[in-house]
C-alpha positions in Angstrom: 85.2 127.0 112.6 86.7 128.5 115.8 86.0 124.9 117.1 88.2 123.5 114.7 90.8 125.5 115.1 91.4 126.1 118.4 89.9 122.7 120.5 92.7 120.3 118.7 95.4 122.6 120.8 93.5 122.1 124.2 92.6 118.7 124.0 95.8 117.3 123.0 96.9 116.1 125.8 93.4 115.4 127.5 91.2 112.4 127.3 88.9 113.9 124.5 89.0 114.5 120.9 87.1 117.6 118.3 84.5 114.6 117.2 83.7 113.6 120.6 82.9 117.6 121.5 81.5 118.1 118.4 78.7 114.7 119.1 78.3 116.0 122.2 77.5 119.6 120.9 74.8 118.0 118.9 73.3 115.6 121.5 72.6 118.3 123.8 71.8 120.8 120.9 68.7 119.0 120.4 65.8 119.2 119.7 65.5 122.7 120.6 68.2 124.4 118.4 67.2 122.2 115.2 65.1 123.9 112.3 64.5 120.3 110.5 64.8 117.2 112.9 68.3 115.4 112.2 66.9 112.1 112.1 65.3 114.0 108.5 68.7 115.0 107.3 71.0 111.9 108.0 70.6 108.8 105.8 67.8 109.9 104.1 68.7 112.1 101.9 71.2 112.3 99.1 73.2 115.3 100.4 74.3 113.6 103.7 75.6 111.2 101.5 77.1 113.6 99.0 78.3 115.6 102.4 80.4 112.2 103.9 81.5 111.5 100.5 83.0 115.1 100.3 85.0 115.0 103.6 86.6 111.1 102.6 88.1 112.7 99.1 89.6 115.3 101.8 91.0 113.4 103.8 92.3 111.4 101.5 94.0 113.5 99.5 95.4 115.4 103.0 96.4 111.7 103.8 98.6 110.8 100.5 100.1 114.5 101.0 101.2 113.0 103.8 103.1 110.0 103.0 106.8 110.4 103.0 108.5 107.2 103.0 108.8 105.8 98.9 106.9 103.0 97.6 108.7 99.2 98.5 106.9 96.0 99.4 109.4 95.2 101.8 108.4 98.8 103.3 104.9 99.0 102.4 104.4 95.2 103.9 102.4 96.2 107.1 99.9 98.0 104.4 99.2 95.4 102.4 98.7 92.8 104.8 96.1 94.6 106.6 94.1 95.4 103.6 95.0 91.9 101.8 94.7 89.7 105.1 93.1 91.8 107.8 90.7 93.5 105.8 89.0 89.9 104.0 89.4 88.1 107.2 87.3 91.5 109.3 84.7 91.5 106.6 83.8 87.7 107.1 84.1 87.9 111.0 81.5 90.5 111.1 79.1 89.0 108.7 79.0 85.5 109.9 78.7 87.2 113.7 75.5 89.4 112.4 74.3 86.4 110.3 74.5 83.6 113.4 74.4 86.0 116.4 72.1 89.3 115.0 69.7 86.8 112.6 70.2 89.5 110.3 69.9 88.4 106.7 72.9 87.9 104.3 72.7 91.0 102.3 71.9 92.8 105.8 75.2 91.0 107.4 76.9 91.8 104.2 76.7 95.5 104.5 77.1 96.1 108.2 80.6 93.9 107.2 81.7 96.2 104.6 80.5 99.4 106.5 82.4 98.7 109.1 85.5 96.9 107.9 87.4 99.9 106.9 89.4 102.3 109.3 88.0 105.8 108.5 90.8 108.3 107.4 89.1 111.4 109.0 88.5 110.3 112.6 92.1 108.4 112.0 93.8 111.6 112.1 94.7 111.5 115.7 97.6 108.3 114.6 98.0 109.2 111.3 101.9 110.4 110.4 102.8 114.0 110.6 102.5 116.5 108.0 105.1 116.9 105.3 108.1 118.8 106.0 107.8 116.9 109.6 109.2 113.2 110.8 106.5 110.1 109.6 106.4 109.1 113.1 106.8 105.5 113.1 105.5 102.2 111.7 102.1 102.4 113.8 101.3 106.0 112.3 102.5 105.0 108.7 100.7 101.9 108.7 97.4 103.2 109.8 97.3 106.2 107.7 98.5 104.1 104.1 95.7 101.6 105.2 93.0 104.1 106.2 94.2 105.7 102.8 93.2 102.6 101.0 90.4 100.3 102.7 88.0 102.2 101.9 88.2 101.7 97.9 88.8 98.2 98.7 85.6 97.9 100.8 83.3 99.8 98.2 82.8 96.5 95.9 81.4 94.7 99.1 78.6 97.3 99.8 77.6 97.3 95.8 77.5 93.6 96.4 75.0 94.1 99.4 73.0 96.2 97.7 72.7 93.9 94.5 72.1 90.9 97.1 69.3 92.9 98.7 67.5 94.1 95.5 67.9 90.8 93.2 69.6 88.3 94.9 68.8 85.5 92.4 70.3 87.8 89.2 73.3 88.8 90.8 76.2 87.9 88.4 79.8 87.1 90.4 81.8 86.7 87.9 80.6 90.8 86.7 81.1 91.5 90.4 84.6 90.2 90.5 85.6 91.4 87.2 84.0 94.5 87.2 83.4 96.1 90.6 86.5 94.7 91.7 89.5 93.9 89.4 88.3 97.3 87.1 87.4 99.8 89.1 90.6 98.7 91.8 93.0 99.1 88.6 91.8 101.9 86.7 91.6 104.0 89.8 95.0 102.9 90.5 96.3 103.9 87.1 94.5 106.9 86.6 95.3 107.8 90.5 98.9 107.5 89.4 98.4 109.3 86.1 96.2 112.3 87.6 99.7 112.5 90.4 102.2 113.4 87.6 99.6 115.4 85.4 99.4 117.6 88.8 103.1 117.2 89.5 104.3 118.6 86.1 101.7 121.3 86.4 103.1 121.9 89.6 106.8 122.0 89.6 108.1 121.2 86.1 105.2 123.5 83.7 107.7 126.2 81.7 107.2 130.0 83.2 103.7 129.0 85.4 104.9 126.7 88.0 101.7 126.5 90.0 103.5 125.7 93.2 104.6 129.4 93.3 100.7 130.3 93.9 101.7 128.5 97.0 97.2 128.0 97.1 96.2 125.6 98.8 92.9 125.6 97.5 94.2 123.7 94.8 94.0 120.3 97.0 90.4 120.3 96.8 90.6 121.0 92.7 93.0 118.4 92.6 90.6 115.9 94.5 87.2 116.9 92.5 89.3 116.3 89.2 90.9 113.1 90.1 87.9 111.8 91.7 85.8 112.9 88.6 87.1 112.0 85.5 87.8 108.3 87.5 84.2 108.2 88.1 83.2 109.3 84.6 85.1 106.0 83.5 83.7 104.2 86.0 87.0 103.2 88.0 87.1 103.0 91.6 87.6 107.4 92.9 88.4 107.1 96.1 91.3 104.8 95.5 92.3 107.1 92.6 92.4 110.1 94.9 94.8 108.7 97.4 97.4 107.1 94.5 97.1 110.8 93.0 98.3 112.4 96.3 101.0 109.8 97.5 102.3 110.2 93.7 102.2 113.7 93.8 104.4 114.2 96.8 106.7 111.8 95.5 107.2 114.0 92.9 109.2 116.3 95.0 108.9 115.5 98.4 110.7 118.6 100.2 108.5 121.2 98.1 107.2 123.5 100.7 103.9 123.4 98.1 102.7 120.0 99.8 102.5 121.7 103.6 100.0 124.1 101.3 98.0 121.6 100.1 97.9 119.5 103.0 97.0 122.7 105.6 94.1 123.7 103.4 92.9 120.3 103.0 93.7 119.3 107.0 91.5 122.5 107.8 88.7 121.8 105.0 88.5 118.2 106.8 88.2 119.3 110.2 85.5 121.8 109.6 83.1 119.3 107.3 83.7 116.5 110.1 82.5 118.7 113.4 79.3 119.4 110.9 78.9 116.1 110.1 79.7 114.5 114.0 76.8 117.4 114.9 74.4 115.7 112.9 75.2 112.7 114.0 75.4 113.6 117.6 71.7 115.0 117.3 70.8 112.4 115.1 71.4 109.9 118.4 69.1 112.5 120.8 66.5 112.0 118.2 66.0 108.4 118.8 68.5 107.1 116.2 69.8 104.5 118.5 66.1 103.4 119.5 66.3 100.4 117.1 69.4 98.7 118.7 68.8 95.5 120.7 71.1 93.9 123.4 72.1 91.3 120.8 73.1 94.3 118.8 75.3 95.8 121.2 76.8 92.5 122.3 77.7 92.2 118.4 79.4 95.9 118.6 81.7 95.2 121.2 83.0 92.1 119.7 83.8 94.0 116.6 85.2 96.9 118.3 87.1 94.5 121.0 88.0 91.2 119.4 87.1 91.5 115.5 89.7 93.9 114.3 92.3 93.4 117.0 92.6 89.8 116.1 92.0 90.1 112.8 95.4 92.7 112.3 97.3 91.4 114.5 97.4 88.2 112.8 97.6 89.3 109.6 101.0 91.0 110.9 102.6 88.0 112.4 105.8 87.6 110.9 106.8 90.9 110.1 109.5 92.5 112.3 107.4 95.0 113.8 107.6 95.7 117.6 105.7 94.3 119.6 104.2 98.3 120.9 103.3 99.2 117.5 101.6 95.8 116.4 99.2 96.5 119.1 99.1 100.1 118.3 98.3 99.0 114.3 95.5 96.6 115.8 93.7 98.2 118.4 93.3 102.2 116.8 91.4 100.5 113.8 88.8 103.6 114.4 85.3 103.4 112.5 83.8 106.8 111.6 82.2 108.6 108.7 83.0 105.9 105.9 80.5 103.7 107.5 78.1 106.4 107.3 78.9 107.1 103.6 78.1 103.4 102.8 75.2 103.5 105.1 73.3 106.2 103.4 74.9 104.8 99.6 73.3 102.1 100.8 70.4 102.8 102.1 69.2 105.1 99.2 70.2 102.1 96.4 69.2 98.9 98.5 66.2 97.5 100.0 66.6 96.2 103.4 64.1 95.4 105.5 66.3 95.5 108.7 67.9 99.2 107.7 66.6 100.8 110.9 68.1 98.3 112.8 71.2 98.0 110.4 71.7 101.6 110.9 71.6 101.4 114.7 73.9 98.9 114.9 76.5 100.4 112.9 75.9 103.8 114.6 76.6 102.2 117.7 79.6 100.8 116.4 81.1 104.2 115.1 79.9 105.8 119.0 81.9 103.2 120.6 84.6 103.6 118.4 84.7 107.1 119.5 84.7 106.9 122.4 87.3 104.3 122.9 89.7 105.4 120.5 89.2 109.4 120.8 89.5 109.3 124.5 92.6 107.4 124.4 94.6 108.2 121.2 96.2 111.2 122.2 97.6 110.4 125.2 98.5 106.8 123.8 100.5 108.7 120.8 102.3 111.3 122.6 103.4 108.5 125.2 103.9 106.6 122.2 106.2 109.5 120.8 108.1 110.0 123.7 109.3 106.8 123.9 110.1 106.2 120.3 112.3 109.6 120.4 113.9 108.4 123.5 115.2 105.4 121.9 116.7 107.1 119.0 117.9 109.7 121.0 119.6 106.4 122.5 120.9 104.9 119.1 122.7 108.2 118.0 124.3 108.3 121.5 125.7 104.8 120.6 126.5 105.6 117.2 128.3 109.1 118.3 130.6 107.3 121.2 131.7 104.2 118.8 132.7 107.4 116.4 134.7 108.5 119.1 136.6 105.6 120.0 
């Protein structure tokens, strides 16, 4: 806890992020300091993947909290290209490299795809846009957080798919896949996302004599998240995309309440705290050998994702758009993977049956590592440089604008 509150103020403007301390607390933590082994705790058991699952709804719902600007294709185009164009075209990349370079099979390929397709809204945080009551921060920031809002729904129906390919491949039915995992669950988490928003809205600001907002508790985030993310479930819909609508329809709502920089704080602070756990585990989860499975091959296959994969794959799907050149590279590069691979790893790897899951497992685990470490050490100085520039130039505009008033 004292971790997560104080580190993020020191290592602002250093090479280093709170999961990379956190790993590192772990690696060296071990195996001395460890009651049960974590190689006993992670992916084998049902509360790591309750645990991941847990800090995803967070950070989703601090995410939505987040998002100021109103919903409008034309403003909203960057999101849906990456998740329409550079999401699909990520997912094939990495399964046709594990397939032809790893020899894994297809179910195998399939799942390491999906796992690490999306870009993970908690280790995100670093480029996500500021918290409400403060400026969005640009199209690089809004971008990344709408579509680390989102992917992760959208990748879910891929690692169901995996997991039906890996158990019964010969009874798996596409057309129930498309209809069902896909087109439903998308939509009804997307309606009831939307629905759940103004339920919580009314309750919030417009309910006669109890306006909840006047509690001014943020606890209420994470009661808003569990019920959302429940009664979607119940109904089978898709949660986590129902979470996110919810929140980004909530703020809408009434967007300079002071009740969102509530919600968001407690939610922001829940986050931090369950991801140092989690990056603990995982960090002595790596000193226990969890990496022992990974071949040359493997790691070849990681840096090409990391390095060419989702670069290429966003920064085509964003060709046309009149985005600057900066933050197209920005929007392609920080596509960090982090604790929603290992939420489908251990949905996964509980469900399915994969022969290569050790190996699987190392591979991905690599992938979030590197990810880490590329990303964490250089976001923050990359952002506030990023920053600086961006509030020099408007600094520059309103000069311009203020002498043509003059003359």
């Amino acid at each position: 806890m004292l971790l997560t509150a104080w580190l993020p103020l020191v290592l602002r403007r250093l090479p280093l992020s709170l999961p990379i301390i956190a790993l590192m607390i772990g690696y060296f933590a071990y195996p001395k300091s460890w009651l049960v082994p974590p190689a006993d705790v992670i992916f084998n058991r049902r509360s790591f993947e309750h645990l991941t699952e847990f800090v995803i709804l967070i950070a989703l719902m601090g995410s939505g909290l987040r998002i100021e600007r109103s919903f409008d294709w034309r403003r909203w185009q960057a999101t849906g290209r990456l998740l329409l164009i550079a999401m699909p075209l990520t997912i094939l990349a990495i399964m046709l490299l594990c397939r032809s370079l790893g020899g894994f099979s297809w179910s195998a390929a399939l799942l390491a795809a999906a796992a690490l397709a999306p870009t993970d809204p908690v280790l995100a945080a670093e480029m996500q846009v500021g918290p409400p009551g403060e400026e969005e921060g640009g199209e690089a920031r809004f971008a990344l957080t709408t579509e680390a809002g989102l992917n992760d729904g959208l990748a879910f129906p891929f690692v169901v798919l995996a997991v039906s390919l890996s158990t019964a491949p010969s009874s798996v039915g596409w057309g129930h896949w498309l209809t069902y995992e896909v087109i439903w669950k998308l939509c009804c988490g997307l309606v009831l996302g939307m629905i759940a928003g103004r339920v919580f809205a009314w309750l919030s600001f417009r309910l006669p004599r109890i306006e909840v907002a006047k509690t001014e508790d943020g606890l209420m985030a994470v009661g808003m998240t569990f019920s959302t993310y429940g009664v979607t479930e119940l109904i089978h819909g898709n949660g986590f995309i129902a979470v996110f609508a919810a929140a980004v329809i909530l703020r809408a709502s009434d967007r300079q309440h002071g009740f969102h920089s509530h919600l968001e704080g407690f939610s922001e602070q829940i986050e931090r705290m369950l991801m140092v756990i989690v990056m603990i585990i995982f960090g002595g989860t790596i000193a226990a050998g969890g990496l022992a499975a990974l071949s040359w091959t493997d790691v070849a296959i990681a840096v090409v994702i990391l390095l060419m994969v989702r670069p290429l794959t966003a920064w085509v799907s964003l060709v046309g758009l009149k985005i600057p050149w900066q933050a197209r590279g920005l929007i392609a590069f920080f596509g960090i993977r982090g604790l929603g691979t290992f939420y489908y790893m251990a949905y996964a790897g509980g469900r399915g049956d994969f022969t290569e899951f050790d190996r699987l497992l190392a591979l991905t685990s690599f992938v979030v590592l590197g990810s880490m470490v590329i990303h964490g050490t250089s976001s923050g100085p990359v952002m506030l440089w990023i920053d600086k520039q961006r509030r020099a130039r408007m600094a520059a505009k309103k000069a311009i604008f203020a002498a043509r008033a003059d003359v």
